[in-house]
N, C-alpha and C positions, 0 to 999 in steps of 0.2 A: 503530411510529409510530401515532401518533391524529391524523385530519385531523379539523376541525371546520372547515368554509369554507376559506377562505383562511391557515389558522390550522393549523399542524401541531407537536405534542407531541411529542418524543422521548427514551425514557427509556433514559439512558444505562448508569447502577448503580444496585443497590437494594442496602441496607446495614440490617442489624438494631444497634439497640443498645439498651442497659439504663440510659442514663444519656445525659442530654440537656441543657447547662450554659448557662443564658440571659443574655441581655445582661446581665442584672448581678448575672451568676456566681453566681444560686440553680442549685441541683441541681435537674432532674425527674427523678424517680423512674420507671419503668413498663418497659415493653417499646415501644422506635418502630422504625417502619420509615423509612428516609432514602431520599430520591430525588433521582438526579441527574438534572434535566431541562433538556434544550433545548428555548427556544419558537423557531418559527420566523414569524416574519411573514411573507408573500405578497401582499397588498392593498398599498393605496396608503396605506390610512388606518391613524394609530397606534393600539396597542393596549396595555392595563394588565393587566400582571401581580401577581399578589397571592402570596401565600407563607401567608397567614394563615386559609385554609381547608384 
């Protein structure tokens, strides 16, 4: 687990694959690593999640 403030990351599975199919079903190519994360909020106040870094 990763605490950053009130803000805790938990990575649930990591998954290799060779083939990554995007919303509108082009192929990527390469080597990815895939991660199952839990975010956990703590604060009061919300927080935004991205997927695109």
């Amino acid at each position: 687990m990763i605490k950053l403030g009130d803000v805790e990351f938990t990575v649930n599975e990591i998954t290799n694959t060779k083939n990554v199919v995007g919303k509108f079903g082009s192929n990527a190519q390469g080597t990815y690593l895939l991660a199952n994360v839990t975010v956990t909020n703590k604060c009061n106040e919300a927080i935004t999640t991205d997927t695109s870094f």
